[in-house]
VEXKOL-338722 format. One line per field, with one value per residue (C-alpha): x, y, z. Coordinates in pm, whole numbers, plus 50000, padded with zeros to 5 digits. Each point is the difference from the previous one (the first is absolute). Layout:
N
u <- [X,...] .
v <- [Y,...] .
w <- [Z,...] .
This chain:
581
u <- [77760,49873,50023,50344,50240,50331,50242,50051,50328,50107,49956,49623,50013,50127,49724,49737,50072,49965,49617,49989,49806,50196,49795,49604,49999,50153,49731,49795,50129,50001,49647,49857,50236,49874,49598,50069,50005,50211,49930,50047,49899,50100,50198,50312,50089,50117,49828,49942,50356,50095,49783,50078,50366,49871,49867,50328,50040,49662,49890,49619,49997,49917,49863,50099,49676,49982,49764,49885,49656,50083,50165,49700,49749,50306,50029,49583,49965,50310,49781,49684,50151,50212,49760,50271,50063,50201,50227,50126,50260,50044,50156,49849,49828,49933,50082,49727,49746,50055,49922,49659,49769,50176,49902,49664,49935,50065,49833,49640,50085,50086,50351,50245,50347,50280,50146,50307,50114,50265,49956,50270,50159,49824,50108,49891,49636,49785,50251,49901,50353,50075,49801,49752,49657,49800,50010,49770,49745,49954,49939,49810,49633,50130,50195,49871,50272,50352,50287,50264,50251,50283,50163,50273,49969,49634,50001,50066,49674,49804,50054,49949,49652,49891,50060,49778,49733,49974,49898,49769,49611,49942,50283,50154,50292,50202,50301,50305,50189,50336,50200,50370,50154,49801,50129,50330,50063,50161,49791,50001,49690,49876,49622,49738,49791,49803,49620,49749,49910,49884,49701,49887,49815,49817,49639,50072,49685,49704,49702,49803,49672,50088,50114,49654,49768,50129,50010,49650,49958,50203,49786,49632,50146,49887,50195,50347,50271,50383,50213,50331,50220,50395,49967,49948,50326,50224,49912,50055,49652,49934,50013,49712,49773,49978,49985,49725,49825,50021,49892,49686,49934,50006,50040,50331,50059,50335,50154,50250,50266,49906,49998,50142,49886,49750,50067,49835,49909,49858,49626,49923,50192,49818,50335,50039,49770,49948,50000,50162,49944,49788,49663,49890,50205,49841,49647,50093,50063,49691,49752,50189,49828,50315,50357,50309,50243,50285,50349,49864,49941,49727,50158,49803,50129,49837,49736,49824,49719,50030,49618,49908,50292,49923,49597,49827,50307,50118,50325,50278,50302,50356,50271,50337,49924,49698,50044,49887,49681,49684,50251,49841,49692,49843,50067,49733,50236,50344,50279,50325,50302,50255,49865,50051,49966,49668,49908,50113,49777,49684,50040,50013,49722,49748,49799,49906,50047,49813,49734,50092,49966,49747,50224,50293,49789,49940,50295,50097,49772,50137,50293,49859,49801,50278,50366,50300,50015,50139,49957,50310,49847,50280,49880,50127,50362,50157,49803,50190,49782,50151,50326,49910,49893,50296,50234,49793,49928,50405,50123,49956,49734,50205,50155,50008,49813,50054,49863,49983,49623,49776,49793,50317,49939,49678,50072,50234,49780,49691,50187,50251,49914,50143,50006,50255,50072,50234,49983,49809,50230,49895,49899,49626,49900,50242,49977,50376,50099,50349,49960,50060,50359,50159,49788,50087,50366,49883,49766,50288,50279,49694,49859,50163,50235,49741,49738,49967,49921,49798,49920,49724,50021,49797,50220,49902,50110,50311,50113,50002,50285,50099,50359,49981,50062,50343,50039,49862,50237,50304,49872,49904,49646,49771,49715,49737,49816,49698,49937,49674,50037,49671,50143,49778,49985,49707,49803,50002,49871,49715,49893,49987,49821,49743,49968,50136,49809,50327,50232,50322,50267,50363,49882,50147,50395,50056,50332,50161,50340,49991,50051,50162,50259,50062,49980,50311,50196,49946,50213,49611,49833,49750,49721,49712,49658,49732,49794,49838,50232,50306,49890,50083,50359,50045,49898,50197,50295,49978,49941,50274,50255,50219,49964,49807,49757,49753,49734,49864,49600,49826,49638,49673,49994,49639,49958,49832,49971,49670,49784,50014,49828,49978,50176,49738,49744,49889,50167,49735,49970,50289,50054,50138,50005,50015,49635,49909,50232] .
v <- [66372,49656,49789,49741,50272,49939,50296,50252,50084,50397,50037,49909,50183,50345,49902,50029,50397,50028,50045,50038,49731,49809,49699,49909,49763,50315,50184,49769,49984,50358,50050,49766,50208,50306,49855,49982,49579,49850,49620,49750,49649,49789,49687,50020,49937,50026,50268,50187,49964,50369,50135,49789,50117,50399,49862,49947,50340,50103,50055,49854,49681,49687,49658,49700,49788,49633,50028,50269,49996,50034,50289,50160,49952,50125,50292,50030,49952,50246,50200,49987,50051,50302,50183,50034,49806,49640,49937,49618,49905,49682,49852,49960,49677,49802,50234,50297,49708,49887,50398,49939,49837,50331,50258,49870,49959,50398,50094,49846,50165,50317,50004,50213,49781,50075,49688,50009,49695,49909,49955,49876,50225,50153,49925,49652,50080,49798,49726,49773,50069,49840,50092,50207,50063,50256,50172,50300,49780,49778,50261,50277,49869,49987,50347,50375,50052,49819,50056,49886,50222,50016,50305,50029,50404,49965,49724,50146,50274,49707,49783,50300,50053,49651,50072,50298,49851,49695,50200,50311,49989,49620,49803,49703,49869,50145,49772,50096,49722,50109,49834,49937,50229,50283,49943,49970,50256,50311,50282,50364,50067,50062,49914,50253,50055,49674,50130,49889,49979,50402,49826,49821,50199,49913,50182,50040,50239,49887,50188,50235,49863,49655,50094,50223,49734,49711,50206,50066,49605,49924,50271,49824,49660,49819,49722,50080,49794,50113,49721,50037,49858,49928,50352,50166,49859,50031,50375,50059,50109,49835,50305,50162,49677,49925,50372,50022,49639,50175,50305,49847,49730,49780,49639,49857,49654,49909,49850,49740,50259,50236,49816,50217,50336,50022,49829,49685,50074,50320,50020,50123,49684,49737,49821,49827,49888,49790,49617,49889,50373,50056,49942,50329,50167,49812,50077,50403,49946,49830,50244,50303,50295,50216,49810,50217,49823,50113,49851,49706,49822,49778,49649,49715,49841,50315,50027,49637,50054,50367,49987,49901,50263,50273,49966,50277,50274,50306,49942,50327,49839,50187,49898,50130,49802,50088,49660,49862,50214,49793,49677,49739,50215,50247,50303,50299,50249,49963,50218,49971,50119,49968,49823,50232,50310,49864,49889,50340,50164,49813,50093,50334,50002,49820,50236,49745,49648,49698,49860,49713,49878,49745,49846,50008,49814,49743,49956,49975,49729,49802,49950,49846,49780,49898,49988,49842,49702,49636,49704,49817,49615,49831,49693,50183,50123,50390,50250,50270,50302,49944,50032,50316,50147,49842,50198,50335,50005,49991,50261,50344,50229,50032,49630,49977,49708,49812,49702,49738,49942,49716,49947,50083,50399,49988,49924,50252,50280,49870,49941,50302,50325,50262,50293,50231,50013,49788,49735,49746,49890,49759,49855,50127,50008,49746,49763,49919,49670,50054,50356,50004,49896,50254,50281,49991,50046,50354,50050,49974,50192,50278,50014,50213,49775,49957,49879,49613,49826,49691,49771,49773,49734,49659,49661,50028,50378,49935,49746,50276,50231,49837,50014,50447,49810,49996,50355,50143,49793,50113,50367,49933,50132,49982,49818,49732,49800,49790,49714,49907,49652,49774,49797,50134,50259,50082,50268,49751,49703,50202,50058,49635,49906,50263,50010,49677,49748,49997,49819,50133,49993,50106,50188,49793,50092,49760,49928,50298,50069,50095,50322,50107,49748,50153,50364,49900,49823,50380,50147,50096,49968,49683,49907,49729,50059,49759,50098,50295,49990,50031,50302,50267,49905,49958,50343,50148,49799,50088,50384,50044,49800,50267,49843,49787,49777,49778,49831,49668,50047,49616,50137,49857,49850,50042,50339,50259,50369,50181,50210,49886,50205,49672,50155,50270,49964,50274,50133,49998,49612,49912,49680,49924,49609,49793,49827,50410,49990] .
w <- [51060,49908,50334,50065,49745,50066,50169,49743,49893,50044,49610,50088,50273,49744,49767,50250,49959,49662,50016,49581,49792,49754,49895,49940,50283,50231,49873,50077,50427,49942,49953,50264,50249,49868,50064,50337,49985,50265,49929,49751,49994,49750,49844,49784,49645,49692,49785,50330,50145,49852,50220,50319,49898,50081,50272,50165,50068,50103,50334,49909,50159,49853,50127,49804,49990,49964,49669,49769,50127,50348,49898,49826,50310,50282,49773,50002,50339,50061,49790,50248,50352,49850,49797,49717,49660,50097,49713,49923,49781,49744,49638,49694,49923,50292,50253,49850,49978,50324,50126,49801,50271,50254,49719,49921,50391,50033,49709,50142,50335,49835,50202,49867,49899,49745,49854,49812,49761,49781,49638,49729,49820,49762,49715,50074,50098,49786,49941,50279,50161,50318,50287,49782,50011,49938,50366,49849,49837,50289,50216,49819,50143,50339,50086,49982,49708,49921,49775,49806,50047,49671,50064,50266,50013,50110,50208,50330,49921,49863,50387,50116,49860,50023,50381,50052,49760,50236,50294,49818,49987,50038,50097,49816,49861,49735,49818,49849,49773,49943,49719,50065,49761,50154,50336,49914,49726,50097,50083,50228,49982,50389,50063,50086,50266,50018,49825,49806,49634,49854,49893,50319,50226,50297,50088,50400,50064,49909,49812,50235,49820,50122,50313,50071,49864,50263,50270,49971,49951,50323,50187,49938,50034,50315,49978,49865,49969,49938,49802,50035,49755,49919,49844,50312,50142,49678,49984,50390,50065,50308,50186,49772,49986,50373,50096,49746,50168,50282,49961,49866,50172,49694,50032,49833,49808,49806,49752,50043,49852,50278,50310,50250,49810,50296,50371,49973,50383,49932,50077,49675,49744,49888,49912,49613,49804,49742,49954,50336,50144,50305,49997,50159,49713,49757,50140,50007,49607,49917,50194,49947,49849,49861,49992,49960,49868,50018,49823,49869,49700,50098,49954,49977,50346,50114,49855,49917,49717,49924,49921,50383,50136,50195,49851,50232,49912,49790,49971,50009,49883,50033,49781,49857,49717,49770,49857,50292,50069,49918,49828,50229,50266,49830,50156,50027,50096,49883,50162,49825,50212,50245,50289,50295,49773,49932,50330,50155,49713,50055,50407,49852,49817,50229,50174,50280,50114,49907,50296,50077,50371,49885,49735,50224,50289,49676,49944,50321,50068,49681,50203,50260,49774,49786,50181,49875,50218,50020,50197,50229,50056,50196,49777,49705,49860,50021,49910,49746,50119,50370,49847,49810,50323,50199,49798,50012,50332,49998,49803,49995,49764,49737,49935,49599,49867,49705,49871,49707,49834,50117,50296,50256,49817,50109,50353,50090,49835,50201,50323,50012,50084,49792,50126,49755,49652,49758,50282,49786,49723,49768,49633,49935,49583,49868,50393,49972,50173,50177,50013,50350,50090,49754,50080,50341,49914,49821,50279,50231,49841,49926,50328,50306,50198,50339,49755,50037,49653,50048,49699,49985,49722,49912,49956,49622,49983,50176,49796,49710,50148,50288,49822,50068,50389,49941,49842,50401,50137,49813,50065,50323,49988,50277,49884,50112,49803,50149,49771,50052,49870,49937,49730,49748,49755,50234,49813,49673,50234,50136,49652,49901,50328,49915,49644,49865,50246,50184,49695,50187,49648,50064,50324,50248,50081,50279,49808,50092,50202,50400,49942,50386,49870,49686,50175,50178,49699,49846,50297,50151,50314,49979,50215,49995,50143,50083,50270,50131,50343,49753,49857,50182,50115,49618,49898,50307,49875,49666,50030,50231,49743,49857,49659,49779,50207,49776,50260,49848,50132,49973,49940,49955,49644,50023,50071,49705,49979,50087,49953,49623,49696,49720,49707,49744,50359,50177,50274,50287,49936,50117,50149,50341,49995,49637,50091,49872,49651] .
């Protein structure tokens, strides 16, 4: 039932057991119960009120979110902590554009979402109706498939689909727009099983050819690398890729998708790499002589000039999507499949492990060379890394992290140590500003109750969503979010200080609202930090808060992210100070 109903009245109460479908927009309930969905997160209208009205007497739960695109990233990040399809819920016209930023955000992170809108009737399609626009045609480049969906006997089936599309092969969102004669014309038509399209299929085992020929590659290589990326996690092959790291001794690097797909305090991980990754992982790529990637689709924040990445290496690449195989790295031996399927076939195949104590000591000693590290002058303002650590060293292993995009992201995926899976949530391809408030509220309703949710956000990011404050209050969510305020957007005025001769235009936010004041005017928790002896009583005070707690951090306005990979460089020139950009 959609959250704040009023008492239902016995008639209600006899309709409940009438399980039959009489309308689209029952169909429609019908077949996200049947999918196994459990919750909604949406905003209210008119061309979707039909099926808010089935709602009523449906036990899938809803959240009422302050804005449409909060909606689509709770239901995202609901998405990533659970492992199954977050669906999110708008109108037509304003309220399906506003979903637009949350769809496009899961389709470059390949997360699997459902997002239903409202369209005018549709008779009226094409006639610039109120509240119409073209929900399919916005969104066609940026879901896996959407539909309009005319027919009130096929709706239900067609929800149904667009659910188990989302999550099949690669994940990503699926949209159905559902004009308001459809939902409310009469129909009995029950949905089906929730399934895919006859003429998708999905090749899950890869070619024994493939799998033979980078084997062998893996066995001569003296310097293998694994790469893990967001594939590895969406396809729950952690299990297979560490056991098969370890097994082999094989060095492991990540993706920023996949941090947490191997412990990041494991002897064998390298950590992320990438443009702000480590260093050591960075080196591993360059001098590599065989990288198996895994999951990945070899972004550019990844990868920096393709034509310096990974030089010294034949690359096996693993994919669920053939599109993806040799798109951006060439790859010399492709192996299209279903992650752990594949990994468990090349451990199969390999007659014998890799040697690779030498490269391991090399690595190893990269480490040392290069660590994550930051100064604390008592001359000079908070440091946002000490807060990162502040609030690991107080939670437990599994405390789910979200975040906005900017320099604050950076931070807390340098200075955390992730240890499990769908841990690290945030906005990767599309780099989402205000991505973090609402997808801790999915985070939190997706993640088991003794799991602590902690949100780290910029002053520029917060500013985005901070209104999704007031939808954890009114459902009382446990949640803290660690603004890590430097009254910049940071990551922008690092840029201009490094590439524009420091011209600092429209970077500087000093004009924005104390935000442990505005915390409390939500019905939060609010707290201001300033110095390093504050910080720890803070964190303790805000963890222990049964409720919404935002903590205001004052930070160095100075401070940049390093190691730093200029954008198209190469990654083993990374910079660690901007004298090296």
């Amino acid at each position: 039932m959609s959250e704040h109903a009023p008492p239902k009245s016995d008639a209600a109460d006899d309709a409940e057991t009438d399980t039959g479908v009489e309308t689209g927009a029952e169909a429609v309930v019908a077949a996200l119960e049947s999918a196994g969905a459990e919750t909604l997160f949406g905003v209210q209208g008119g061309a979707i009120m039909p099926v808010y009205d089935a709602l009523y007497d449906s036990d899938l739960q809803h959240v009422t979110m302050a804005h449409e695109q909060g909606a689509a990233h709770a239901a995202d990040a609901y998405g990533v902590v659970s492992g199954e399809p977050g669906v999110c819920l708008a109108t037509s016209g304003p309220g399906a554009t506003n979903l637009v930023t949350g769809i496009a955000d899961a389709d470059m992170d390949s997360d699997a979402m459902v997002a239903l809108t409202g369209q005018v009737p549709s008779h009226m399609v094409g006639s610039d109706a109120f509240q119409e626009t073209d929900t399919t045609g916005v969104t066609a480049p940026i879901t896996k498939h959407n539909y309009f969906a005319g027919d009130a006997d096929t709706v239900g089936d067609t929800v149904g689909e667009a659910f188990a599309l989302s999550a099949e092969g690669r994940p990503g969102p699926t949209l159905v727009d559902l004009p308001k004669d459809t939902t409310l014309a009469e129909t009995d038509a029950e949905p089906g099983p929730a399934e895919t399209p006859e003429t998708y299929s999905v090749e899950e085992d890869p070619d024994d050819e493939q799998v033979e020929a980078a084997a062998r590659a893996i066995e001569r290589a003296e310097k293998p690398l694994l790469l893990f990326g967001g594939g590895v996690v969406k396809s729950d092959a952690c299990k297979e890729a560490r056991g098969f790291a370890m097994e082999h001794g094989i060095p492991v690097a990540t993706t920023m998708p996949a941090i947490g797909s191997m412990p990041e305090d494991h002897e064998l991980c390298l950590s992320w790499a990438g443009m702000h990754g480590t260093g050591y992982a960075n080196m591993a790529i360059t001098h590599t002589d065989c990288l198996i990637a895994v999951g990945t689709r070899f972004d550019d924040r990844l990868t920096g000039g393709v034509e310096t990445f990974a030089p010294e290496a034949e690359v096996v690449h693993v994919d669920i999507d053939p599109a993806e195989i040799s798109k951006n790295v060439h790859a010399d031996y492709p192996v299209v499949g279903d992650a752990a399927t594949a990994i468990e076939r090349l451990d199969a195949e390999m007659d014998r492990s890799p040697q690779t104590r030498e490269w391991r000591s090399q690595c190893r000693a990269w480490k040392d060379e290069y660590p994550l590290a930051y100064a604390t002058p008592d001359d000079e303002p908070l440091k946002p890394q000490f807060v990162v650590e502040a609030f690991d060293e107080a939670t437990d292993d599994d405390a789910v992290v979200t975040t906005g995009v900017g320099q604050h992201q950076m931070w807390a995926a340098q200075f955390w140590t992730y240890r499990s899976p769908r841990t690290w949530v945030s906005s990767h391809g599309l780099g989402t500003m205000g991505y973090g408030v609402p997808a801790a509220i999915g985070a939190r309703i997706a993640a088991d109750d003794d799991q602590q949710v902690v949100c780290f956000d910029g002053d520029g990011s917060f500013l985005m969503t901070m209104q999704e404050i007031s939808v954890a209050v009114r459902e009382d969510l446990d949640i803290t979010v660690a603004v890590l305020n430097n009254r910049y957007i940071g990551m922008v005025r690092q840029w201009q200080d490094a590439f524009f001769d420091g011209r600092q235009m429209a970077a500087d936010y000093d004009w924005c609202p104390e935000f442990d004041k505005l915390a409390e005017a939500f019905g939060a928790k609010g707290l201001r930090v300033d110095d390093y002896d504050e910080v720890a009583d803070a964190v303790e005070e805000a963890l222990e808060y049964d409720g919404p707690a935002v903590v205001d951090f004052h930070i160095d306005p100075a401070e940049n992210v390093y190691p730093m990979v200029p954008s198209g460089g190469a990654n083993g020139k990374f910079a660690l100070s901007e004298d090296q950009l």
